[in-house]
C-alpha positions as CSV (number, residue, x, y, z in Angstrom):
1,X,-2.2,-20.4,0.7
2,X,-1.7,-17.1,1.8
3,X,-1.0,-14.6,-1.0
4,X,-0.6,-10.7,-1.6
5,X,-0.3,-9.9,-5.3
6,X,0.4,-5.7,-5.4
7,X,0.2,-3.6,-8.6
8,X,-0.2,0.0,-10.3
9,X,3.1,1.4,-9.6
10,X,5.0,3.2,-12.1
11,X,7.3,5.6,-13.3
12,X,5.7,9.4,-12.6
13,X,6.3,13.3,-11.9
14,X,6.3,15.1,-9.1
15,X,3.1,16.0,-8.3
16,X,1.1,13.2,-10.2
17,X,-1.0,11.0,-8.4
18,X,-0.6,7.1,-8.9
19,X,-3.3,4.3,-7.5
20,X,-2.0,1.5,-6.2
21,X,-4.1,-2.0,-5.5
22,X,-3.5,-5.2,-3.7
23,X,-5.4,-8.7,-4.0
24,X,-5.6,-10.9,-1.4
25,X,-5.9,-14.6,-1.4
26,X,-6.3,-17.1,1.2
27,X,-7.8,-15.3,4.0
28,X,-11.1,-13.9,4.9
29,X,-10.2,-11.0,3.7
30,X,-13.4,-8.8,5.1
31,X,-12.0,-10.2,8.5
32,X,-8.8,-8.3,8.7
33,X,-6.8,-4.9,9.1
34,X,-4.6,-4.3,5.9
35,X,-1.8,-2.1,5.6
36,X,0.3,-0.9,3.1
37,X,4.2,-0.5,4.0
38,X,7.1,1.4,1.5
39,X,10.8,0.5,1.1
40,X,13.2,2.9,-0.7
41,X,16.9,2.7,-2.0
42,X,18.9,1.9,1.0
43,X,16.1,2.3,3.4
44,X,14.3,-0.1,5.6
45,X,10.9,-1.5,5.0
46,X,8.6,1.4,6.9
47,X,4.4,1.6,7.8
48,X,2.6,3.8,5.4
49,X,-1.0,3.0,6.2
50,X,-3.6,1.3,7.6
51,X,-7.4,0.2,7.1
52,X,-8.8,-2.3,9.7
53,X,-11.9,-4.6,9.5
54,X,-14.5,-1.7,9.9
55,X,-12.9,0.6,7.5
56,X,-11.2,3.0,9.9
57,X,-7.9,4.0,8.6
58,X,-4.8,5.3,9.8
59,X,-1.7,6.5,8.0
60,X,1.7,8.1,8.2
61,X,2.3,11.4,9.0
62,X,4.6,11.9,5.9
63,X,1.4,10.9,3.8
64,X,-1.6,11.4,5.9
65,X,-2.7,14.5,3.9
66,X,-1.4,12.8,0.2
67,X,-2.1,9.3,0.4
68,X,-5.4,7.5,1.3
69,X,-5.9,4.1,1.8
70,X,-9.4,1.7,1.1
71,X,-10.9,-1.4,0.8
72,X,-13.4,-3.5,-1.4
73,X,-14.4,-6.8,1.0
74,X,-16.2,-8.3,-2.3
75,X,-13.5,-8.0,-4.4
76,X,-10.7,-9.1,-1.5
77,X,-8.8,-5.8,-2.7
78,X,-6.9,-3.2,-1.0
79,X,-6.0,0.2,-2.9
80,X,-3.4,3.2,-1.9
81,X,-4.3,6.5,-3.7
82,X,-1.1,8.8,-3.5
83,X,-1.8,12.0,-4.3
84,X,0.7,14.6,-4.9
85,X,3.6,12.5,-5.5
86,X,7.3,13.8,-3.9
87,X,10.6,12.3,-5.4
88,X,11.1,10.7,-1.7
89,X,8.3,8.9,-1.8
90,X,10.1,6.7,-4.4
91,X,10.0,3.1,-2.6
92,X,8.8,-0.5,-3.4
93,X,5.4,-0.2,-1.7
94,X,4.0,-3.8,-0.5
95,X,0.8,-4.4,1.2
96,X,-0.2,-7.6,3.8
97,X,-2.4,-8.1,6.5
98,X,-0.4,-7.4,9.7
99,X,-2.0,-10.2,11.2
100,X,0.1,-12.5,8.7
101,X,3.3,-11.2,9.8
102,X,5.3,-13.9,7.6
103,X,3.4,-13.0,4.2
104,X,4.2,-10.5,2.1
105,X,3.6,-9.8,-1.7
106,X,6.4,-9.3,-4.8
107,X,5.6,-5.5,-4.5
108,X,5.6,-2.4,-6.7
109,X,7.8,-0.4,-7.9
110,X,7.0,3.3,-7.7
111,X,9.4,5.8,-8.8
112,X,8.8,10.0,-8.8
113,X,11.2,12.5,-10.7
114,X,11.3,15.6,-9.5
């Protein structure tokens, strides 16, 4: 069974840095992109960033020079750094594999005051 299980979010100030990781079940993980993705209050579900199979990454201009996404094949785990932290980057963040387009964790709540 396919399965995303997201944590590290919490409750911060602006300009605090939060790490955020995902675990991955039920897939070969090494063998796939991963991406994280962010939805705040009253917003729709948006790309944040992505890692593929050779560890090249790829991320959202918004966050490109905050946030920094990686990868650890041998422990099937996913991780967002977010560095810098601005009160709109307040969101749910989820991660999946993009090639599993129906399968998506529970999420993580992070929230920034300003």
């Amino acid at each position: 069974q396919v399965q995303f299980v997201e944590s590290g979010g919490g409750f911060v100030q602006a300009g605090e840095s939060l790490r955020l990781s995902c675990v991955a079940s039920g897939i070969h993980f090494s063998s796939y992109a991963m991406a994280w993705y962010r939805q705040g209050p009253g917003k729709q579900r948006d790309w944040v960033a992505t890692i593929d199979e050779n560890g090249r990454s790829y991320s959202h201009q918004a966050v490109k020079d905050r946030f920094t996404i990686s990868r650890d094949n041998a422990k099937n785990t996913v991780y967002l750094q977010m560095n810098s932290l601005k009160p709109e980057d307040t969101a749910v963040y989820y991660c999946k594999a993009p090639r599993f387009a129906d399968y998506w964790g529970q999420g993580t709540q992070v929230t920034v005051s300003a």
